[in-house]
C-alpha positions in Angstrom: 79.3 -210.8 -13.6 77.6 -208.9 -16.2 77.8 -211.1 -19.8 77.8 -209.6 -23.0 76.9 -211.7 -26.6 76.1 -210.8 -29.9 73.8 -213.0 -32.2 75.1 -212.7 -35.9 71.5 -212.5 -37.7 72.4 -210.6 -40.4 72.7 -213.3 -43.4 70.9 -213.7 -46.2 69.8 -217.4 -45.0 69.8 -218.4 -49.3 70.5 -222.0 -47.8 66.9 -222.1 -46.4 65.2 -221.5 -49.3 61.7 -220.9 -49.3 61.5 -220.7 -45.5 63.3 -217.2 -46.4 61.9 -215.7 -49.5 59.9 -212.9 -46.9 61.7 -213.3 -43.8 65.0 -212.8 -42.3 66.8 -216.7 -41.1 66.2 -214.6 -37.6 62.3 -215.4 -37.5 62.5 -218.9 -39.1 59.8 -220.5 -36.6 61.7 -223.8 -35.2 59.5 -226.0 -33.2 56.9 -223.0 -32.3 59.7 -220.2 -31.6 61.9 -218.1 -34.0 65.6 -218.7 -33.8 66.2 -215.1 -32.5 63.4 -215.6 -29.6 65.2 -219.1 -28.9 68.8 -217.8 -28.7 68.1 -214.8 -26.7 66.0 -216.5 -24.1 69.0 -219.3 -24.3 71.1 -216.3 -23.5 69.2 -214.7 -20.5 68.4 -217.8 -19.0 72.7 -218.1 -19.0 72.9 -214.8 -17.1 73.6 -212.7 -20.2 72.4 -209.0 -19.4 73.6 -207.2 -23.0 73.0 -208.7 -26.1 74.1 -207.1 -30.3 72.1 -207.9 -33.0 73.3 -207.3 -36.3 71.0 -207.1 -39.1 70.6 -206.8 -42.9 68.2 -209.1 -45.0 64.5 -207.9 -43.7 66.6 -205.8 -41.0 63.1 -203.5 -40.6 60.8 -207.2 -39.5 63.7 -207.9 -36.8 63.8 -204.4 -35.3 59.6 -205.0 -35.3 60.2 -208.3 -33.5 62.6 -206.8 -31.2 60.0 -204.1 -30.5 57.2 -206.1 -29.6 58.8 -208.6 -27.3 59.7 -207.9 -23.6 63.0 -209.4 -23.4 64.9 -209.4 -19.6 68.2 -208.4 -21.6 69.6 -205.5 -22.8 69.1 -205.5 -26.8 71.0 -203.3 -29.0 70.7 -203.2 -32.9 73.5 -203.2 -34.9 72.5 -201.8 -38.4 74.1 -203.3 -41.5 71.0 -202.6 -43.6 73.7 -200.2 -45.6 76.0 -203.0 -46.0 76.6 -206.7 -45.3 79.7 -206.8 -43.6 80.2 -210.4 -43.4 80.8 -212.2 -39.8 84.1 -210.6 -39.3 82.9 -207.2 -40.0 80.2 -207.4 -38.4 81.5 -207.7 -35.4 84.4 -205.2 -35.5 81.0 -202.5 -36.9 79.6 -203.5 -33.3 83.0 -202.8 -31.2 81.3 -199.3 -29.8 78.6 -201.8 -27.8 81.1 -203.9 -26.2 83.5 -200.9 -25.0 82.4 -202.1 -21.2 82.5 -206.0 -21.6 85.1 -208.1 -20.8 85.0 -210.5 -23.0 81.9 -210.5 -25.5 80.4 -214.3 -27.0 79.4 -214.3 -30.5 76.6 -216.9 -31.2 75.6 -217.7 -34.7 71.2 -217.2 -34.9 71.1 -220.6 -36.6 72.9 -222.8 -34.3 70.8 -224.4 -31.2 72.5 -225.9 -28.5 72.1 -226.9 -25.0 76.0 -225.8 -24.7 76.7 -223.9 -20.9 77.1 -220.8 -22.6 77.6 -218.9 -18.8 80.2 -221.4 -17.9 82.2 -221.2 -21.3 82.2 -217.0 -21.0 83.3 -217.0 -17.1 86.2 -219.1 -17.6 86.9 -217.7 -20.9 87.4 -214.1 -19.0 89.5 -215.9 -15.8 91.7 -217.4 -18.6 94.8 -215.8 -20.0 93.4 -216.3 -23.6 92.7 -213.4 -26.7 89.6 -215.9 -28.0 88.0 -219.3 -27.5 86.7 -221.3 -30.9 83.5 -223.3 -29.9 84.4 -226.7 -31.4 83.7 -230.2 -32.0 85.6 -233.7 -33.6 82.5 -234.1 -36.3 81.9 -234.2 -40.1 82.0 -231.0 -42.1 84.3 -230.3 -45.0 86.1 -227.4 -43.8 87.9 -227.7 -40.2 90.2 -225.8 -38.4 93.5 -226.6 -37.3 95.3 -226.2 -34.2 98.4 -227.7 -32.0 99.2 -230.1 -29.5 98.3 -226.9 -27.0 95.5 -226.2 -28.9 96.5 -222.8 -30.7 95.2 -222.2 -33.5 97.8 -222.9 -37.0 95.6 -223.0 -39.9 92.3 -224.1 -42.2 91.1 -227.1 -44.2 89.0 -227.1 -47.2 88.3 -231.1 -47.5 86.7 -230.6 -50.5 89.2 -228.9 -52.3 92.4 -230.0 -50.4 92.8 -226.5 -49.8 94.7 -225.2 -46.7 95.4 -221.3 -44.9 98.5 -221.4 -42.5 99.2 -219.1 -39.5 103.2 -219.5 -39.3 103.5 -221.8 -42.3 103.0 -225.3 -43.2 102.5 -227.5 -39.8 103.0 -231.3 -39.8 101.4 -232.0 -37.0 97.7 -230.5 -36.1 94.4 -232.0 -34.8 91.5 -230.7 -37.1 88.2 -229.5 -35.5 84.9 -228.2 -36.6 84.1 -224.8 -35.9 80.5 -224.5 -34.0 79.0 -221.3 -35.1 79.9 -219.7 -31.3 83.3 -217.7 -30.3 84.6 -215.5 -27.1 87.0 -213.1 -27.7 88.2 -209.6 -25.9 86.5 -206.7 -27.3 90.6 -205.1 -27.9 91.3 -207.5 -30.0 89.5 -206.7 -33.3 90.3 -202.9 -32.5 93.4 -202.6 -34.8 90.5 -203.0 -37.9 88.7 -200.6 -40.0 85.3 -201.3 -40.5 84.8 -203.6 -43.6 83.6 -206.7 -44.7 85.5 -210.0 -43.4 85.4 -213.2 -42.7 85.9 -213.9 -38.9 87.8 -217.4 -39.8 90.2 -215.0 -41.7 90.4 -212.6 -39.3 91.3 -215.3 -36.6 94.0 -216.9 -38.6 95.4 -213.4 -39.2 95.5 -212.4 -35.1 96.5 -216.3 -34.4 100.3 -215.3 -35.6 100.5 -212.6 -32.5 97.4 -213.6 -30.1 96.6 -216.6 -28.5 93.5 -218.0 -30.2 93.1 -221.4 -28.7 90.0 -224.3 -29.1 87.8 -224.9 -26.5 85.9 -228.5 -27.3 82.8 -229.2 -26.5 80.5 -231.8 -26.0 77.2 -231.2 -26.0 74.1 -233.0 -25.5 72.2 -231.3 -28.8 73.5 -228.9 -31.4 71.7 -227.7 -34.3 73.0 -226.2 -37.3 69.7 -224.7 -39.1 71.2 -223.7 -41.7 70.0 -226.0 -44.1 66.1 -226.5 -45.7 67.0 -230.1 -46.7 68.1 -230.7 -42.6 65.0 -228.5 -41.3 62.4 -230.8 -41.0 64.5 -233.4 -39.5 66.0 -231.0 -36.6 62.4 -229.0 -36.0 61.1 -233.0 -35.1 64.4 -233.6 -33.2 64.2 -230.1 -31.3 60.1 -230.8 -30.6 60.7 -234.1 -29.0 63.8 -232.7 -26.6 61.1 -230.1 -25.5 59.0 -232.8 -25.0 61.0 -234.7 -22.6 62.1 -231.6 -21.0 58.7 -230.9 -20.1 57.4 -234.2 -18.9 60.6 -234.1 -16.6 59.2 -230.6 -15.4 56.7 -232.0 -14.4 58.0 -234.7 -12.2 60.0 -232.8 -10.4 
């Protein structure tokens, strides 16, 4: 099966700081490696062939980086040097790569995971489902919400005891956090002009006449870099799980 992602690499990454006052989040070195060179190779190595890039902030030094690295995949740059469009907008700007996809897996460039990204998009496509949510039962102050058959029916601000409803006010839902990674069918976001959203938004708009549904995951690592005070801590965390992947390389 030929796979289709996009990495969303276009943000202005203002929560790193310093780490991004002359580069793109993109080439934020983590544990020796940029987190674009570390989600692609994550990519190819789960049998994705064609992968979107969307860029902005320092969009010129990823096109560079792009350039001068021999990728296996198919890399295509979508240019939102013009305008941010946000990570709804972005990808509905990127629709004309996907025309031939069947179903196309959007990964956030700051997220790091050891999630089976190859097993999640083939039964994704066999299922009867508009989009799968990547999520997980863990702290964060905004969740989404979804039913006993795991549709989604709304949002949760924690912190503000703020709510968005897909058919109205539910009763009963089981709140989840988002993890920086959907699937969805390339059709669905057709009906949109191309302007800034938020994908969240967008979701909970297509929820009331698509079947949006949660697919949770349990993985062994996931990393949200999306932090300076958390980068440290993860860049140790990440070293040491290359570590011990190498030393059990070795022994077998």
């Amino acid at each position: 099966m030929n796979r289709t992602a996009m990495i969303l690499a276009a943000g202005l990454g203002t929560r790193l700081k310093e780490l991004t006052h002359d580069k793109p989040k993109a080439l934020v070195e983590v544990a020796g490696k940029t987190l674009l060179q570390r989600n692609i190779e994550n990519l190819e190595a789960h049998g994705f062939d064609t992968i979107v890039v969307n860029i902005h902030h320092f969009g010129d030094q990823i096109i560079r980086f792009l350039e001068s690295h021999d990728f296996k995949a198919r890399i295509y740059v979508s240019d939102e040097r013009g305008a941010l469009m946000d990570t709804g907008g972005g990808i509905v700007q990127a629709l004309p790569f996907f025309h031939d996809a069947p179903a196309v897996l959007v990964h956030n460039v700051d997220i790091l995971s050891d999630v089976d990204l190859q097993a999640c998009y083939d039964a994704f496509v066999a299922s009867p489902d508009d989009a799968w949510l990547l999520t997980q039962d863990r702290d964060t102050s905004r969740k989404l919400l979804f039913d006993e058959q795991g549709l989604l029916v709304g949002w949760k601000n924690l912190k503000e005891d703020s709510y968005k409803w897909v058919r109205g006010i539910q009763s009963q839902y089981r709140e989840l956090a988002f993890n920086g990674m959907h699937l969805f069918r390339p059709a669905l976001f057709s009906p949109y002009e191309c302007q800034r959203y938020s994908v969240i938004d967008l979701y909970l708009e297509l929820a009331a006449q698509h079947r949006i549904r949660a697919l949770e995951i349990h993985p062994g690592y996931w990393f949200d870099i999306g932090k300076a005070e958390d980068f440290d801590r993860i860049q140790q965390q990440l070293s040491t799980l290359n570590s011990q992947l190498s030393t059990l390389n070795s022994q077998l």
